[in-house]
C-alpha positions in Angstrom: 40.5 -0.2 28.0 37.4 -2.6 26.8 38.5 -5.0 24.3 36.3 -6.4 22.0 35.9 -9.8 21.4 35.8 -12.4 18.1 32.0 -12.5 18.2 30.9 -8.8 18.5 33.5 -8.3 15.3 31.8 -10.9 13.0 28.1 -10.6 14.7 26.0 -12.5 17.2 24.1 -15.7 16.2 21.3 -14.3 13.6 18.1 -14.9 12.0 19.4 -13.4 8.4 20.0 -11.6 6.0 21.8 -9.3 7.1 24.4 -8.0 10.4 23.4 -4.7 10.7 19.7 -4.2 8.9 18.6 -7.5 10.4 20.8 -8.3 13.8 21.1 -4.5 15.1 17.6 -3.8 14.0 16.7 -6.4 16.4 18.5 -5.5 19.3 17.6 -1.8 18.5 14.1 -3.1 19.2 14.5 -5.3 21.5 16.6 -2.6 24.2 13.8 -0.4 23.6 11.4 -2.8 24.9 13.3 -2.9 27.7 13.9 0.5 28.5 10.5 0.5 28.3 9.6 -2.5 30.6 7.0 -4.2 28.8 4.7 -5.4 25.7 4.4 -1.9 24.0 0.3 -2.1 23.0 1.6 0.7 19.8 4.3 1.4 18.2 5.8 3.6 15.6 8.7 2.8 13.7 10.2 5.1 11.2 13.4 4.3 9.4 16.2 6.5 8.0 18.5 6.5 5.1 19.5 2.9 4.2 17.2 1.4 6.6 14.0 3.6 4.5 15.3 2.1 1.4 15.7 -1.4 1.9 13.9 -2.1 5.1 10.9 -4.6 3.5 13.9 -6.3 1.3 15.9 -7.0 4.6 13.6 -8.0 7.0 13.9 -5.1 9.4 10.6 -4.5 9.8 10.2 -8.3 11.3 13.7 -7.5 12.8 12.3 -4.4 15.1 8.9 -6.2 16.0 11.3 -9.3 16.9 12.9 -7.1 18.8 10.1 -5.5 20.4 8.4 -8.8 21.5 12.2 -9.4 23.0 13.4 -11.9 20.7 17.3 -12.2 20.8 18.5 -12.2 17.4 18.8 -15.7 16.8 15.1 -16.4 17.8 13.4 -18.4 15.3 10.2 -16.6 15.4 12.1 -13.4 14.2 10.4 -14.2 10.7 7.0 -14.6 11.2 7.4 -11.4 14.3 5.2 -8.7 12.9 1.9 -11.6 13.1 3.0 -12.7 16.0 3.3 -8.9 17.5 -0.6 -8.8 16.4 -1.7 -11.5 18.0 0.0 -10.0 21.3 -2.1 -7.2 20.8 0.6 -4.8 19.5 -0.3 -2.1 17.1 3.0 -1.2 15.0 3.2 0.7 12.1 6.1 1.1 9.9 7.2 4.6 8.0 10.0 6.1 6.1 11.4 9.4 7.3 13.7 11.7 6.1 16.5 14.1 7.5 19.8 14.3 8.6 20.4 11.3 10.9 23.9 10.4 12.8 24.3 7.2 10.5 22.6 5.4 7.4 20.9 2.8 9.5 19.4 4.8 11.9 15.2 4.2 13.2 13.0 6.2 15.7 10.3 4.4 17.6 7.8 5.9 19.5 5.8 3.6 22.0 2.9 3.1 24.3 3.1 0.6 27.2 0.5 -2.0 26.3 -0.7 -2.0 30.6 1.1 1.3 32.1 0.3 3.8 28.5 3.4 4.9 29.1 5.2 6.7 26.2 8.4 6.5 24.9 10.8 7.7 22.1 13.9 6.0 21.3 16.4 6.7 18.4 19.2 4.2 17.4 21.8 2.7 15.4 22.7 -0.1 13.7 26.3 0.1 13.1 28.0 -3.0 11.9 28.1 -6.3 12.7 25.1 -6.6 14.6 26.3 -3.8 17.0 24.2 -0.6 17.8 23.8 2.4 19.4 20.8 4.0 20.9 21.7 8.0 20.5 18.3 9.1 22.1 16.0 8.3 25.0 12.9 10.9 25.2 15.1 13.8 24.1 18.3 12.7 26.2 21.5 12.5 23.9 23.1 9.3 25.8 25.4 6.1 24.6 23.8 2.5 25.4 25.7 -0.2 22.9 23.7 -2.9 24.3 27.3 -4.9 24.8 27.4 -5.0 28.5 24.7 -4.7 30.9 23.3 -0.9 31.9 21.7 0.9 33.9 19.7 4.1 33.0 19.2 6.3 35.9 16.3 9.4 35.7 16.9 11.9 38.2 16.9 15.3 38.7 20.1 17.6 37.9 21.0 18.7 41.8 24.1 19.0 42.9 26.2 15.4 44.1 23.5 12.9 42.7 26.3 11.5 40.4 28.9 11.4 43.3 25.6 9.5 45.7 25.1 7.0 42.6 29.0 6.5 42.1 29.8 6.1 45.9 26.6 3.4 45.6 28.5 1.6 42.9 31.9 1.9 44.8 29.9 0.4 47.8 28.8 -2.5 45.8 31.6 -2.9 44.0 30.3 -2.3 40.5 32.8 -0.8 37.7 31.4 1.4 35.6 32.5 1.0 32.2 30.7 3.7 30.4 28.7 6.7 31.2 26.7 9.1 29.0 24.8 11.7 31.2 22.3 14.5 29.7 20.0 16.8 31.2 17.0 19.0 29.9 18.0 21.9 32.0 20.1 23.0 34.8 18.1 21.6 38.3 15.7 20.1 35.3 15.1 16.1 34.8 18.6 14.4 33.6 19.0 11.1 32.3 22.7 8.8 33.4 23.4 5.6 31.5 25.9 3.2 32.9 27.4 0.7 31.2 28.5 -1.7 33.8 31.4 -4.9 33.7 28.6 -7.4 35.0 24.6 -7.9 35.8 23.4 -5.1 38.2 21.9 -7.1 41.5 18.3 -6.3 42.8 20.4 -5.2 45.8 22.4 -1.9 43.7 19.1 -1.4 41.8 17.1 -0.8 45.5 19.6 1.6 46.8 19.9 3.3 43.4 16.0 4.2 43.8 16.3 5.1 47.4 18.9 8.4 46.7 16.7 11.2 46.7 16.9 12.7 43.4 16.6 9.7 41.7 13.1 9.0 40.1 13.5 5.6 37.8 16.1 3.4 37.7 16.1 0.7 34.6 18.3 -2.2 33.1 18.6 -3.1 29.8 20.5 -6.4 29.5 20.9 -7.4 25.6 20.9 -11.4 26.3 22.6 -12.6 23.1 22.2 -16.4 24.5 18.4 -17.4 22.9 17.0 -16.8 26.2 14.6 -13.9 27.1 16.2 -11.2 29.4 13.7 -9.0 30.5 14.3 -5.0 31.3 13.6 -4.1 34.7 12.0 -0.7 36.2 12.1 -0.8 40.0 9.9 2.3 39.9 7.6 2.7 43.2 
């Protein structure tokens, strides 16, 4: 069992006001810049429940283009982040959406790598405390909390791909704290997340690409320390 500790209970270092509509919205944004590996050139945000209501009021907004431009949440730009995601070049627009959503705080964003113009949909969280949970990566149903540092795996759905990836992991020795695995289909595109005790090395990241199935292989590594930590795809 994962303990939690004092910090992740009373929230990370923040730009205010708020834990959850201002910290998580932050780190909601800022994972999703990572899963998708670089300045996003659009991006649409649409909020949920609380978040609709109060999302001007609390900063969100700023929070999610913070997080976007991959501010950690006690980056003193976070105020003045929706100019400063202009002058970058980013287009973002902000909506509010309605439906049943898995909790009050919850925001879609749909984006457009700014060089690559590749898309992406992300759905997540903000749960308390500064502490998230993205529910949805491109139509996968996975679990990444941003706590600990992950891995997301695209591959397809054959037979032993998870026993190659886990025997890779083994090899390295890499625990796996959490895993959330969903698939479009049977033999159809699948998406693993693994939440891992430590930093994944370049080394577990190049033979995670080379297994045969796999197609992408992407970290997401929610730096709460000031300093930028960059996603990674080691696509070919």
């Amino acid at each position: 069992m994962r303990f939690k500790d004092v910090f992740s209970i009373i929230g990370p270092a923040m730009v205010g006001p708020s834990s959850s509509h201002t910290a998580g919205a932050a780190r909601i944004g800022r994972a999703a810049r990572q899963v998708l590996g670089e300045l996003p050139g659009e991006a649409e945000v649409t909020f949920f429940g609380s978040f609709a209501a109060t999302y001007q009021g609390h900063g969100t907004d700023r929070a999610i283009a913070g997080g976007l431009l991959d501010f950690a949440t006690d980056d003193h730009r976070l105020p003045d982040s929706i100019e400063l995601a202009a002058e970058a070049g980013m287009k973002i627009s902000f909506a509010q959406g309605t439906g049943l959503f898995p909790h009050p705080n919850t925001v879609r964003l749909r984006l457009v790598g700014s060089e690559s113009g590749t898309e992406l949909t992300l759905t997540g969280t903000s749960i308390g405390g500064g502490n998230i949970e993205i529910v949805d990566i491109d139509g996968f149903s996975v679990k990444l909390t941003g706590m600990y540092p992950t891995v997301l795996i695209q591959h397809m759905d054959y037979l032993g791909v998870l026993a190659s990836v886990t025997d890779v992991m083994r090899e390295g020795q890499f625990n796996i704290g959490h895993m959330s695995l969903d698939r479009k289909n049977r033999s159809g595109a699948a998406l693993t997340v693994l939440e891992l005790d430590e930093a994944a090395t370049k080394e577990l990241l190049e033979k995670l690409q080379a297994l045969p199935a796999v197609k992408t292989v992407k970290v997401v590594d929610l730096n709460e320390n000031g300093q930028e930590q960059k996603g990674k795809d080691i696509t070919p």
